[in-house]
C-alpha positions as CSV (number, residue, x, y, z in Angstrom):
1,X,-14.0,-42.1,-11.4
2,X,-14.7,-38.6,-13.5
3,X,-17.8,-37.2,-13.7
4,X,-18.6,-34.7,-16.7
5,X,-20.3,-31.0,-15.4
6,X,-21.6,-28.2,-16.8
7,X,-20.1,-24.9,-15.2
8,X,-22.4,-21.9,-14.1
9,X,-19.7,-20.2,-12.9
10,X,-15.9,-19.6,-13.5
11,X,-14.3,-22.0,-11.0
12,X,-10.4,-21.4,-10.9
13,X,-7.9,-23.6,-11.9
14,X,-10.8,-25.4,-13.5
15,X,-13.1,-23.7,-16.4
16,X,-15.3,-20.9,-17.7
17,X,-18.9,-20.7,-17.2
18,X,-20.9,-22.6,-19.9
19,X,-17.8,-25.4,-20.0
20,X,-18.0,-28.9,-19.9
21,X,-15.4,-30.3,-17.5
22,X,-14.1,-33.9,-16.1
23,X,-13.6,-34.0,-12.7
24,X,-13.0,-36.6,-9.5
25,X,-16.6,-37.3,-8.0
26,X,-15.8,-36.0,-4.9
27,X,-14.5,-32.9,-6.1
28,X,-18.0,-32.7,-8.0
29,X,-19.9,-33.9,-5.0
30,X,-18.2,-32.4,-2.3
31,X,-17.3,-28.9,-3.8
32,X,-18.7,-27.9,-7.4
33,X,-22.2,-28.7,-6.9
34,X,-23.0,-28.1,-3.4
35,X,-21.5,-24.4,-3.6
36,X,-23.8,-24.5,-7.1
37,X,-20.8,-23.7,-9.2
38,X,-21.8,-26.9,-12.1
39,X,-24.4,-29.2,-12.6
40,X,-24.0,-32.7,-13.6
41,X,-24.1,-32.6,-17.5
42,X,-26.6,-34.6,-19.3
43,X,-29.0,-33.6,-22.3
44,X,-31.5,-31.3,-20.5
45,X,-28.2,-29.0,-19.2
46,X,-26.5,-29.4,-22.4
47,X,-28.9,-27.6,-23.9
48,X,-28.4,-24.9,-21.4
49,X,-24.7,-24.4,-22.3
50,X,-25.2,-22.4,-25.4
51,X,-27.1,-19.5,-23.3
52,X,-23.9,-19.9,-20.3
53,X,-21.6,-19.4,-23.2
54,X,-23.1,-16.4,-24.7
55,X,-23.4,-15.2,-20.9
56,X,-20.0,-15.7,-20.6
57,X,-18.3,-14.2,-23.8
58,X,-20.3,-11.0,-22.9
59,X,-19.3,-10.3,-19.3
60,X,-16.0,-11.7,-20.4
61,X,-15.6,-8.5,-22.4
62,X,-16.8,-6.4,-19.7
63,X,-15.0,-8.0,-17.6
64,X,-11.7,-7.2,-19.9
65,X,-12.8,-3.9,-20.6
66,X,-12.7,-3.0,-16.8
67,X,-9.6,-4.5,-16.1
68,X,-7.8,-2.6,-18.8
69,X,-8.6,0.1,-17.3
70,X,-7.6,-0.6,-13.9
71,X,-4.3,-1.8,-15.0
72,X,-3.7,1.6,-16.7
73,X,-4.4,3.2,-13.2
74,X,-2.2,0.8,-11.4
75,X,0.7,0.7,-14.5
76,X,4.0,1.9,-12.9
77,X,2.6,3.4,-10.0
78,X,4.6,3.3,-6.6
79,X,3.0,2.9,-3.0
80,X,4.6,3.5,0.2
81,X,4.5,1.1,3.6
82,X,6.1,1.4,6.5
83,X,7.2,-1.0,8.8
84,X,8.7,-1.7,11.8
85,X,12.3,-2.9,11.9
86,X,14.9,-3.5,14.8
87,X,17.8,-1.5,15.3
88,X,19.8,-3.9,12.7
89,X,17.5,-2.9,10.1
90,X,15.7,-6.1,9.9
91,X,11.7,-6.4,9.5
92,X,9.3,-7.1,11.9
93,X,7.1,-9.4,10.6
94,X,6.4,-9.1,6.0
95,X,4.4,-7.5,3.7
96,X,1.5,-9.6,2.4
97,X,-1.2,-9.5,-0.1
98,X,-3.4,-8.5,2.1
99,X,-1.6,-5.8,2.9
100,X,-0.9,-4.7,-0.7
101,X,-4.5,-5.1,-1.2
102,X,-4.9,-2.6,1.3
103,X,-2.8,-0.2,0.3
104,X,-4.6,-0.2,-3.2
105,X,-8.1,0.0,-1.0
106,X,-6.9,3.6,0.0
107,X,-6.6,4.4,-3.4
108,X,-9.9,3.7,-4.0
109,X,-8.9,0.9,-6.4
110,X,-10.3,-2.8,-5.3
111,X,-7.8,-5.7,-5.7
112,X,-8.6,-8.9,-4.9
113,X,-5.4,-10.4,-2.8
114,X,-5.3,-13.5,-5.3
115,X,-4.5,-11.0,-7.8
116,X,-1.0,-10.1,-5.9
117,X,1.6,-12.3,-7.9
118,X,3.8,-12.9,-4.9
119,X,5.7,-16.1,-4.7
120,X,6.7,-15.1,-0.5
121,X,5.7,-12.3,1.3
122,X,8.0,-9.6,1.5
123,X,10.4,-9.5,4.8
124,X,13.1,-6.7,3.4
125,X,12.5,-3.0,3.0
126,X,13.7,-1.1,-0.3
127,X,11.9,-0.9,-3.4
128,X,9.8,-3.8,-4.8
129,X,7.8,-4.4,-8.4
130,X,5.1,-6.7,-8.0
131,X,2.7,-8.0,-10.7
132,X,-1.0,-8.1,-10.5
133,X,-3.2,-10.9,-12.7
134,X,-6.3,-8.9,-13.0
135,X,-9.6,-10.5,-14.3
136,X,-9.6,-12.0,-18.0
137,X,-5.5,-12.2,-17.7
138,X,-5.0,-8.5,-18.1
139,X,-1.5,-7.9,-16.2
140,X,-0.4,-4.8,-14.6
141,X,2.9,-4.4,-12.2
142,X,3.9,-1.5,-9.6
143,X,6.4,-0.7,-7.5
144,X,6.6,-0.8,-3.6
145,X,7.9,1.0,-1.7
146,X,9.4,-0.5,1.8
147,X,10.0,2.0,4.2
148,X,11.9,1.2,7.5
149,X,10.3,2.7,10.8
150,X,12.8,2.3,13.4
151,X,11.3,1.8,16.9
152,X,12.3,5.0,19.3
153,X,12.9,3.5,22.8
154,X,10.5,5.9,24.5
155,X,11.5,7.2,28.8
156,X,8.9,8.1,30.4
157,X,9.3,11.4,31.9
158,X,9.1,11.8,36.1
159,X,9.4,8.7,37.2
């Protein structure tokens, strides 16, 4: 059975604030509401979706403002990693989105890790692009750089 809510926030996948969406009642009752992202729509909140909307289309624009901007920071920019790799050449573990995220924290630029458009995680060095879907669907992309660190096999001296 769907239920019909009024978003007060974005919820992904799902709507905008100030939305009216049909979903599954659990979904409603075990997700939307508790977390106190929608209301259950009737006429008192329907009233209140004209003043979500208008909430909405505003940040939305700041939102895209800011985004714009960032993806001109970020907009054919290369970062470096390096990581470990056996004698062969192969990786030790992969490069997430995490780890991009992280990279792009050292830059002083803040990107969310659901904002890396990664299909898999990266398990071979050399260079990569990767996209980023930043907020109101702006895209940027940048390239990675994979650097291979080859473990030294250390001897410990005087022993």
């Amino acid at each position: 059975m769907k239920q019909k809510l009024l978003l007060l926030q974005d919820v992904e996948d799902l709507g905008k604030q100030g939305e009216v969406v049909s979903v599954k009642a659990g979904y409603a009752r075990n997700f939307i509401i508790p977390q106190k992202k929608g209301v259950i729509a009737d006429s008192g909140t329907l009233r209140m979706q004209e003043k979500l909307q208008k909430e909405r289309a505003i940040r939305a624009e700041k939102d895209k403002q800011d985004a714009e901007v960032m993806a001109q920071m970020i907009q054919g920019k290369t970062l470096s990693i390096d990581v470990k790799v056996d004698p062969e050449g192969k990786m030790y573990g992969s490069v997430s989105t995490k780890d991009i995220a992280d990279l792009w924290m050292q830059e002083n630029i803040i990107v969310d890790k659901k904002q890396v458009q990664l299909k898999h995680a990266i398990k071979e060095t050399g260079v990569h692009e990767i996209a980023l879907k930043l907020k109101e669907g702006v895209m940027a992309s940048f390239h990675l750089k994979v650097i291979p660190q080859v473990k030294q096999e250390s001897k410990k001296e005087g022993e």
